[in-house]
ROMI-617940 format. One record per residue (C-alpha): residue number from 1; residue in three letters; chain; z, x negated, y. Coordinates in steps of 0.5 Angstrom, whole numbers, plus 500, padded with zeros to 3 digits. Example, Ala and Ser with C-alpha at 12.3 -4.5 7.8 and 13.67 -1.06 7.14 Angstrom:
% residues 2
{site 1; "ALA"; "A"; {516; 475; 491}}
{site 2; "SER"; "A"; {514; 473; 498}}
***
This chain:
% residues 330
{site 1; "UNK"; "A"; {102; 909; 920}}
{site 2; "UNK"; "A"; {097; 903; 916}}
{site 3; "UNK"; "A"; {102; 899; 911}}
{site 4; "UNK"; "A"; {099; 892; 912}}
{site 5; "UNK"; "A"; {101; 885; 909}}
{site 6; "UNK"; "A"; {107; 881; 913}}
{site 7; "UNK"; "A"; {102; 875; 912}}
{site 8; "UNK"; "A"; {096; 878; 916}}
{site 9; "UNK"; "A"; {102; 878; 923}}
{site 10; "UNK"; "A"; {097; 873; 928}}
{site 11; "UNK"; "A"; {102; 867; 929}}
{site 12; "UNK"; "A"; {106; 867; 924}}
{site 13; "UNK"; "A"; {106; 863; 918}}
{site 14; "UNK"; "A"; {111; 864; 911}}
{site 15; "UNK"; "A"; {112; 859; 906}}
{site 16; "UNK"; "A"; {117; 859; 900}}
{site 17; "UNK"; "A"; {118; 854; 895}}
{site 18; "UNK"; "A"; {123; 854; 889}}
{site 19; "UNK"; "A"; {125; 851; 883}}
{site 20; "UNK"; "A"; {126; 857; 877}}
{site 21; "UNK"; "A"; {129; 852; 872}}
{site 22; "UNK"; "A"; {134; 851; 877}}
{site 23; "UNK"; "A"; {134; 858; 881}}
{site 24; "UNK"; "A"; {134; 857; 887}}
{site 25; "UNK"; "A"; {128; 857; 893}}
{site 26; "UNK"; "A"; {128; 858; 901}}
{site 27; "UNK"; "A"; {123; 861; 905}}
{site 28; "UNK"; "A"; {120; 859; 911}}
{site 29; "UNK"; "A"; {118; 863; 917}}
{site 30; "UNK"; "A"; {115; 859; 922}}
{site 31; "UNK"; "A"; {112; 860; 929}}
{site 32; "UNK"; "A"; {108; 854; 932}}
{site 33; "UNK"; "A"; {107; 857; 938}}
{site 34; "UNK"; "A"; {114; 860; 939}}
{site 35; "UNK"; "A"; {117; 866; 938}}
{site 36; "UNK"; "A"; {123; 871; 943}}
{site 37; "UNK"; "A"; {129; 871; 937}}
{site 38; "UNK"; "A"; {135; 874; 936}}
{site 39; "UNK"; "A"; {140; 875; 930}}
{site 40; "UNK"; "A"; {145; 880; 928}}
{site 41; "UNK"; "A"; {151; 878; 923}}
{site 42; "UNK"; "A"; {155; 883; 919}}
{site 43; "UNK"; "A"; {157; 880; 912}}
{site 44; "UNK"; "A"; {164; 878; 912}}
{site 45; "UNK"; "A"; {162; 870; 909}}
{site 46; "UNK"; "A"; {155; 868; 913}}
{site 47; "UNK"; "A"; {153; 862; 911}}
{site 48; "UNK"; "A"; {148; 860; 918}}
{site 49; "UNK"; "A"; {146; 854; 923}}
{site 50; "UNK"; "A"; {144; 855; 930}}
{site 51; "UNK"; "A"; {145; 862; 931}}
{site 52; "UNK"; "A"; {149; 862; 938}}
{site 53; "UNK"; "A"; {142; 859; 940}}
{site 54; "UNK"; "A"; {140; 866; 940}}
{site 55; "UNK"; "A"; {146; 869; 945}}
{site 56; "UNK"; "A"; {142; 872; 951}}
{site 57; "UNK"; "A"; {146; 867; 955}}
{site 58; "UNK"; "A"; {145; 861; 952}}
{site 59; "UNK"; "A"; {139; 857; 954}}
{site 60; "UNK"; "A"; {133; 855; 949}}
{site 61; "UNK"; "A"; {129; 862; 950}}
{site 62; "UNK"; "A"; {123; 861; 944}}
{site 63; "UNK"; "A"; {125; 858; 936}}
{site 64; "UNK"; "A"; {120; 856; 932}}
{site 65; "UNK"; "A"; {122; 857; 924}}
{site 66; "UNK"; "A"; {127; 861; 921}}
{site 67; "UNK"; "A"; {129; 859; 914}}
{site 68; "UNK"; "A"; {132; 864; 908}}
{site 69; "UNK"; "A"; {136; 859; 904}}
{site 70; "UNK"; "A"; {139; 861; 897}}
{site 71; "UNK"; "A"; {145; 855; 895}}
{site 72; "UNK"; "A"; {149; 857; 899}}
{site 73; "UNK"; "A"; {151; 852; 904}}
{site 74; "UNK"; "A"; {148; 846; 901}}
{site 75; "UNK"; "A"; {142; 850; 902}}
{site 76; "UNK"; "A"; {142; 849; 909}}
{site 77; "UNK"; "A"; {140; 842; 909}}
{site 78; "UNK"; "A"; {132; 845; 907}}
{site 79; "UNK"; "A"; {132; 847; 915}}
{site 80; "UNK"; "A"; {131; 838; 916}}
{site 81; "UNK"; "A"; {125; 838; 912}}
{site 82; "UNK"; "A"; {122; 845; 916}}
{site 83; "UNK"; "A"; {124; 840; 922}}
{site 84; "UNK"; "A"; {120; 834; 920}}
{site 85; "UNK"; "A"; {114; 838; 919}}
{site 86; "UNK"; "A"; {115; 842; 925}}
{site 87; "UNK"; "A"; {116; 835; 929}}
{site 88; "UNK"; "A"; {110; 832; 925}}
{site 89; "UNK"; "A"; {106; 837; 927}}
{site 90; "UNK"; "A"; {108; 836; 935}}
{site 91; "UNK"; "A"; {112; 843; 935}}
{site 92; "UNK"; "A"; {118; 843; 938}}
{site 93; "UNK"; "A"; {122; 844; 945}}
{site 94; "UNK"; "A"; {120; 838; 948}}
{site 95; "UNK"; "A"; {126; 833; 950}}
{site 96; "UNK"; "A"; {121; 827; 953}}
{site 97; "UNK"; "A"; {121; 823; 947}}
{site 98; "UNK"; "A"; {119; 827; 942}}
{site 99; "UNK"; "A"; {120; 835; 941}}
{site 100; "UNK"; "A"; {125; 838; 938}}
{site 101; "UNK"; "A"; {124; 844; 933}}
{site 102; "UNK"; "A"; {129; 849; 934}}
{site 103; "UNK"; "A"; {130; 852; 927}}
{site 104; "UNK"; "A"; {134; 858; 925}}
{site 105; "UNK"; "A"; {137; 860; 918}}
{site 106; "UNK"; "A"; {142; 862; 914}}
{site 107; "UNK"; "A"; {143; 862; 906}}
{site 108; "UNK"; "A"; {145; 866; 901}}
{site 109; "UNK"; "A"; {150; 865; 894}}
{site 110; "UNK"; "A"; {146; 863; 888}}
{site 111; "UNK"; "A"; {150; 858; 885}}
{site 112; "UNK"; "A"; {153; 861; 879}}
{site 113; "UNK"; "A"; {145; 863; 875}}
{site 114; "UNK"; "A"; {140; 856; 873}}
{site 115; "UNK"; "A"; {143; 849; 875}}
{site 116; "UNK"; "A"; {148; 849; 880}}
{site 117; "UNK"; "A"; {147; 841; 882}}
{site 118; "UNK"; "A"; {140; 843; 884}}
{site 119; "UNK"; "A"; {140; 847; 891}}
{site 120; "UNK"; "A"; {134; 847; 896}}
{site 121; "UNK"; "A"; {134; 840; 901}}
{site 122; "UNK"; "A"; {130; 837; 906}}
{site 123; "UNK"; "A"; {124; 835; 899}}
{site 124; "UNK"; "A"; {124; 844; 899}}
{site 125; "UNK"; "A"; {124; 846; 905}}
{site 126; "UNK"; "A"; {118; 840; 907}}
{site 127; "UNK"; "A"; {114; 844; 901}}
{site 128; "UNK"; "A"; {114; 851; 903}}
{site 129; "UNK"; "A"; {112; 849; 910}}
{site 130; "UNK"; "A"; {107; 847; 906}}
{site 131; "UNK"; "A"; {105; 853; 902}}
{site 132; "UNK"; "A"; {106; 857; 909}}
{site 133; "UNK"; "A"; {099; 855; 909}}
{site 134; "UNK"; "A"; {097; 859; 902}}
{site 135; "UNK"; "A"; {093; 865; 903}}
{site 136; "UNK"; "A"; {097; 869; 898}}
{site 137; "UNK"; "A"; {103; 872; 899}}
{site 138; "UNK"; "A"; {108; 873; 893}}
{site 139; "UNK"; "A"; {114; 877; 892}}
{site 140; "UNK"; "A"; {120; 878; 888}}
{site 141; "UNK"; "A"; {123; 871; 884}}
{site 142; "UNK"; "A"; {119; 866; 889}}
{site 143; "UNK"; "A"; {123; 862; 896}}
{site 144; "UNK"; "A"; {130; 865; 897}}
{site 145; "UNK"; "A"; {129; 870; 893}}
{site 146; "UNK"; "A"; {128; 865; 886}}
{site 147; "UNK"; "A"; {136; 866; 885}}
{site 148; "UNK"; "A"; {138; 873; 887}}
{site 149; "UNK"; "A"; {142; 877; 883}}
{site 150; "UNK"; "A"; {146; 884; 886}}
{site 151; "UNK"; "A"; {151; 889; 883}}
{site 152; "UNK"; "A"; {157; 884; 882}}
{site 153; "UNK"; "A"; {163; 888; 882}}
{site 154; "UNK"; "A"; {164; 886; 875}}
{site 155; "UNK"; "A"; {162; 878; 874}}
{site 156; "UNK"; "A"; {155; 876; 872}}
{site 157; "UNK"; "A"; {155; 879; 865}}
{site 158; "UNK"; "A"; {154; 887; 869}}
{site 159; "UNK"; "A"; {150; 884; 875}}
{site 160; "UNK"; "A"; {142; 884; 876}}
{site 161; "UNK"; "A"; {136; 880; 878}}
{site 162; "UNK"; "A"; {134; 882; 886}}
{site 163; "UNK"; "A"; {129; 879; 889}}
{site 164; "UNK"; "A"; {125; 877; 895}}
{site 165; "UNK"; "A"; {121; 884; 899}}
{site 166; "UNK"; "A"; {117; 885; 903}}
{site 167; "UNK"; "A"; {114; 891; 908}}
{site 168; "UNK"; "A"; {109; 892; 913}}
{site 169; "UNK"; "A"; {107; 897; 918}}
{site 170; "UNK"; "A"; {102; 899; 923}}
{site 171; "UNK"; "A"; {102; 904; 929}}
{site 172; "UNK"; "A"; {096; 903; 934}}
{site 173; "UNK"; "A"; {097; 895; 935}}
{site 174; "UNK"; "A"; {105; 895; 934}}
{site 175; "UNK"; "A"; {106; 891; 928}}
{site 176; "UNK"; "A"; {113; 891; 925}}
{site 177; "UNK"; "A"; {115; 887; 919}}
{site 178; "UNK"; "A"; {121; 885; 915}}
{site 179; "UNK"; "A"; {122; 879; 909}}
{site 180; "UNK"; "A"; {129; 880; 905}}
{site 181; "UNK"; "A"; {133; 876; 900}}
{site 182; "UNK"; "A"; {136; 881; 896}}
{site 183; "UNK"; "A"; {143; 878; 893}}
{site 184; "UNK"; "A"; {148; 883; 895}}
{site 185; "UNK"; "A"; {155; 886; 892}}
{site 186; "UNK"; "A"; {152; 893; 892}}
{site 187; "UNK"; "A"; {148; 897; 888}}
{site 188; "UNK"; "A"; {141; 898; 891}}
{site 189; "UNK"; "A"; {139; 905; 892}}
{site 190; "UNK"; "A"; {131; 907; 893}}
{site 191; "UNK"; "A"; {132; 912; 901}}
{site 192; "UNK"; "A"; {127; 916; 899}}
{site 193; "UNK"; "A"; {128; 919; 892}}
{site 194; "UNK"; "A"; {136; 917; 891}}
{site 195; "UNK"; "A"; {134; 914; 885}}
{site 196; "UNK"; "A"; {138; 907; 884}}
{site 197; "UNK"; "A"; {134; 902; 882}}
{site 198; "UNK"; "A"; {138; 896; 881}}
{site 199; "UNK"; "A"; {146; 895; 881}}
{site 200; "UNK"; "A"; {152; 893; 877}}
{site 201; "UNK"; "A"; {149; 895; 870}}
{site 202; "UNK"; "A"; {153; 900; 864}}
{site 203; "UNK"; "A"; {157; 897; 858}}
{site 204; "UNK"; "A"; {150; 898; 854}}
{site 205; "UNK"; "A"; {147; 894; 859}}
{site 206; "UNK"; "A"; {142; 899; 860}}
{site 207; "UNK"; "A"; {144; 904; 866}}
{site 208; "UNK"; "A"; {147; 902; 872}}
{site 209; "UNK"; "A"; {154; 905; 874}}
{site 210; "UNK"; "A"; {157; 905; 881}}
{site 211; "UNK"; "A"; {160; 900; 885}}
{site 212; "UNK"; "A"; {163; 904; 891}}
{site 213; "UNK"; "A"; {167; 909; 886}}
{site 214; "UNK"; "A"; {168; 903; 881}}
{site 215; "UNK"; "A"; {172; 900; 887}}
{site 216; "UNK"; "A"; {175; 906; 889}}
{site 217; "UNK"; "A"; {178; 906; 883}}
{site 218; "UNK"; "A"; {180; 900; 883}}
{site 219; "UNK"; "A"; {183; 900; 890}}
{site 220; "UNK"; "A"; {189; 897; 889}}
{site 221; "UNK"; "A"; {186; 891; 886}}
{site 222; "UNK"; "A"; {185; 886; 891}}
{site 223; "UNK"; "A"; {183; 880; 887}}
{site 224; "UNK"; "A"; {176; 877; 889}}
{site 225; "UNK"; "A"; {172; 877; 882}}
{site 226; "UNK"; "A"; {166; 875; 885}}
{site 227; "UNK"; "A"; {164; 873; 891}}
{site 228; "UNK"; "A"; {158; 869; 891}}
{site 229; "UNK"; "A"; {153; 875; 895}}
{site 230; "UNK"; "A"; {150; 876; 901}}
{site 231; "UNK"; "A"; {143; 879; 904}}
{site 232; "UNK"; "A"; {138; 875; 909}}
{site 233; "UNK"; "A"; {132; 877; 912}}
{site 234; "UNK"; "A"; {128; 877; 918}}
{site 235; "UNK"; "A"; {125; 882; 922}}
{site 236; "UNK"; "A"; {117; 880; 925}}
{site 237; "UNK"; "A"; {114; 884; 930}}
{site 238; "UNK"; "A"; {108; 882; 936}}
{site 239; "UNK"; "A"; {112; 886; 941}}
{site 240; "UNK"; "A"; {115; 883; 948}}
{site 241; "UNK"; "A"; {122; 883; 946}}
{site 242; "UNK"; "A"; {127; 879; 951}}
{site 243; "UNK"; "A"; {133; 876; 947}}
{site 244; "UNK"; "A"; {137; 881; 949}}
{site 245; "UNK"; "A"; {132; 886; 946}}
{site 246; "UNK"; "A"; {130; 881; 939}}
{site 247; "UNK"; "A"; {138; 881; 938}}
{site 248; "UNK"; "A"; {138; 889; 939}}
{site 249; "UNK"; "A"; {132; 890; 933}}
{site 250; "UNK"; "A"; {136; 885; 929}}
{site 251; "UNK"; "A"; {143; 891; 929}}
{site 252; "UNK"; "A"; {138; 897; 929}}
{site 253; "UNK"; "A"; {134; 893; 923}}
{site 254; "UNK"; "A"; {141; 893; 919}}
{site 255; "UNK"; "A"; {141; 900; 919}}
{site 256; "UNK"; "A"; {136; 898; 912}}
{site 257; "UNK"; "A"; {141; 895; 909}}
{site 258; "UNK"; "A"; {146; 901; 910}}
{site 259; "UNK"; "A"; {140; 905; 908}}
{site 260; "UNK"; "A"; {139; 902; 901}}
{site 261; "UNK"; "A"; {145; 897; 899}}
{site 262; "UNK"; "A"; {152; 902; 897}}
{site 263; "UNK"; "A"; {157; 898; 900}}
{site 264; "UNK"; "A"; {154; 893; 905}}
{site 265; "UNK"; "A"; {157; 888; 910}}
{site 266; "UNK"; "A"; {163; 887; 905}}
{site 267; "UNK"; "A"; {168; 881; 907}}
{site 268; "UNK"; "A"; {165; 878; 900}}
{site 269; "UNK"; "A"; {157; 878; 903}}
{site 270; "UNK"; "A"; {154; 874; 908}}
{site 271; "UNK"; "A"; {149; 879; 911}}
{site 272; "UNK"; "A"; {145; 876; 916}}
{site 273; "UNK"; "A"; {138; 879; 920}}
{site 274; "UNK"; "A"; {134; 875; 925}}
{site 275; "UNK"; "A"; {128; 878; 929}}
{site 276; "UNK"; "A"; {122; 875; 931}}
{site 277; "UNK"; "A"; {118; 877; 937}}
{site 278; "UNK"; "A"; {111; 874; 938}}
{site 279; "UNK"; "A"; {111; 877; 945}}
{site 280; "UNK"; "A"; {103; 880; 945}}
{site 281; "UNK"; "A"; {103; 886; 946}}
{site 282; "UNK"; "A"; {108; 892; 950}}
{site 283; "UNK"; "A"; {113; 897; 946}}
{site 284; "UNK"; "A"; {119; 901; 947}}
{site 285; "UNK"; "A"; {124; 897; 944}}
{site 286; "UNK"; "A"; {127; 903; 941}}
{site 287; "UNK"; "A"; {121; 904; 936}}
{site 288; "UNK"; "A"; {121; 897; 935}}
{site 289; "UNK"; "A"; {128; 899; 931}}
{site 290; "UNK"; "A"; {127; 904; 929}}
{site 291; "UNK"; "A"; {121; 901; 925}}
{site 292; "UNK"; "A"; {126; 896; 924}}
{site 293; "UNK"; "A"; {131; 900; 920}}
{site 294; "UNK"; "A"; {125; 902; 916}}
{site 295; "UNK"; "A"; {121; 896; 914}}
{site 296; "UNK"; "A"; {128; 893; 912}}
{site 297; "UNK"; "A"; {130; 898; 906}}
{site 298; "UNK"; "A"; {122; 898; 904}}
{site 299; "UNK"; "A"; {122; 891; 903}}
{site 300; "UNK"; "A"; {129; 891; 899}}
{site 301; "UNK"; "A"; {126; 896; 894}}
{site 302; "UNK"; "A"; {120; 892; 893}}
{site 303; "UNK"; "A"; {124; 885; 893}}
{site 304; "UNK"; "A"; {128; 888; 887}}
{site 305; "UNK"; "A"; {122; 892; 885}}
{site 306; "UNK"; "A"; {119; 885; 884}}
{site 307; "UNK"; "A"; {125; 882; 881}}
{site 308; "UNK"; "A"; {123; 878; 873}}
{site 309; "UNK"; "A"; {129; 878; 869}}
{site 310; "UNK"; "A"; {131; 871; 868}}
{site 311; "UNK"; "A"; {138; 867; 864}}
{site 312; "UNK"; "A"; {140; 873; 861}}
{site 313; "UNK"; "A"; {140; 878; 868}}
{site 314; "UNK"; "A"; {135; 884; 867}}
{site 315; "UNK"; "A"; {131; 886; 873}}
{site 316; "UNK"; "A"; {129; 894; 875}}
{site 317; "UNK"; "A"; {123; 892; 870}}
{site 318; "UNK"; "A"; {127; 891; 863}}
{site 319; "UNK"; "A"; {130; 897; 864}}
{site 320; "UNK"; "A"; {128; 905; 863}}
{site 321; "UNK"; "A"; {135; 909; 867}}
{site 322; "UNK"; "A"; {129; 910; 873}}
{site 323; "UNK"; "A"; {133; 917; 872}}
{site 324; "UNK"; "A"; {140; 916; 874}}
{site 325; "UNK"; "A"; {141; 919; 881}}
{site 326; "UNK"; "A"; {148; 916; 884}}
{site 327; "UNK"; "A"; {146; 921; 892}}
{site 328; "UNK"; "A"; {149; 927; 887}}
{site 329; "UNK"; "A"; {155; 925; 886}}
{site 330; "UNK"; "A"; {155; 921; 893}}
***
């Protein structure tokens, strides 16, 4: 198995733009030619646009951009700026008159760190269409990660920077990849060491704590202290998949999210994942997932890994706990 980069995936192009005085950004990952899609949703408050599209049921079989957005629902609108440049380029479902692109999204909660009037548009989601076409590729406080935070049982003051991740592997001519905006409620766990390396931060803002056991000890209390979370990312292979088989790799793929976020899919988190299938070569979709599931949690690691603290939120790098282990009391 070969780690690669996401961007060396044939086809396929990704993009952010962001806004670090505001914190906020989107990415866009984006399929001229067309792409097989599928989409699992588990959080409890997603935040999406034209995901029913990729019901096996429904009609359109190929989408052409997914777009991660942080600004809430507000940031949805940077999905007509993804539009434009699709249209512009003559990319689309072709309507006679013109083609119509078919953009898949969903947005994640950072209102509450930078300036929250500013939030990704139709001028936002243009620019990282544009910057799709970069060589580079960058990771952490760039596109929907610029504004992620995780750990926030207890309000920003105890909360950390996540971040945008990346992972990629290479089995013979499968490839397998995942982007992920890491802005979850819950603490993020590296699966292979046990170790934490990112969560709801100590009084001395110097370790990490538990959330799941600060929650079992609060049990009774049913107040909703901080509900602006949510974790989306994008599976990206160049398998074959059905729609069927893409909305299967989407579940399977979340099994990454159970792996390194402690609690995930909580009624305060949106988390959503798309796939994308490029359909050039043959594979058992069984594998496919399984590769899923791994890619997703390395790139949530690396995106928090990645993370630069900003407006007073510290990030895996400021800290020095890289001792603490939470698997032994689990």
């Amino acid at each position: 198995m070969e780690v690669i980069k996401i961007n060396y995936i044939q086809g396929i192009k990704i993009g952010h733009a962001e806004d670090l005085e505001a914190a906020t950004g989107c990415t866009v990952i984006i399929c001229e030619e067309g792409a097989v899609a599928g989409v699992d949703v588990r959080g409890g408050a997603p935040g999406t646009r034209e995901t029913d599209l990729l019901n096996p049921v429904n009609m359109v079989d190929k989408i052409h951009a997914v777009l991660l957005t942080g600004g809430s629902a507000f940031g949805l609108d940077a999905a007509a700026g993804v539009m434009k440049y699709l249209e512009e380029k003559g990319v689309g479902f072709d309507v006679g008159v013109t083609k119509v692109p078919i953009v898949c999204g969903a947005a994640l909660f950072d209102l509450v760190i930078g300036n929250h009037k500013i939030r990704p548009n139709k001028e936002m989601g243009y620019e990282a269409c544009i910057n799709s076409s970069n060589e580079s590729f960058t990771e952490g406080n760039v596109g929907a990660g610029a504004g992620a935070t995780i750990g926030k049982v207890l309000g920003p003051e105890f909360a950390m920077k996540g971040g945008l991740g990346t992972y990629t592997v290479k089995v013979g001519d499968l490839i397998v990849g995942a982007v992920v905006a890491v802005n979850c409620l819950g603490d993020v766990l590296d699966f292979e060491t046990g170790k934490a390396i990112g969560g709801v931060l100590s009084e001395n803002r110097e370790s990490i704590r538990n959330t799941e056991e600060i929650m079992m000890s609060r049990y009774d209390n049913k107040k909703n202290l901080f509900n602006g979370n949510t974790t989306i990312g994008c599976i990206i292979t160049n398998a074959k998949l059905t729609k069927a088989e893409a909305n299967k790799v989407a579940s399977m793929a979340h099994n990454g999210y159970a792996m390194a976020i402690h609690p995930v899919h909580t009624m305060f988190d949106g988390d959503t994942i798309f796939c994308l299938s490029t359909g050039k070569i043959e594979a058992d979709v069984n594998v496919i997932g399984a590769l899923a599931a791994r890619v997703m949690e390395k790139a949530i690691v690396s995106g928090v890994k990645n993370a630069e603290g900003i407006y007073g939120y510290k990030a895996f790098k400021d800290l020095s706990f890289k001792k603490m282990y939470f698997s032994e009391k689990w």
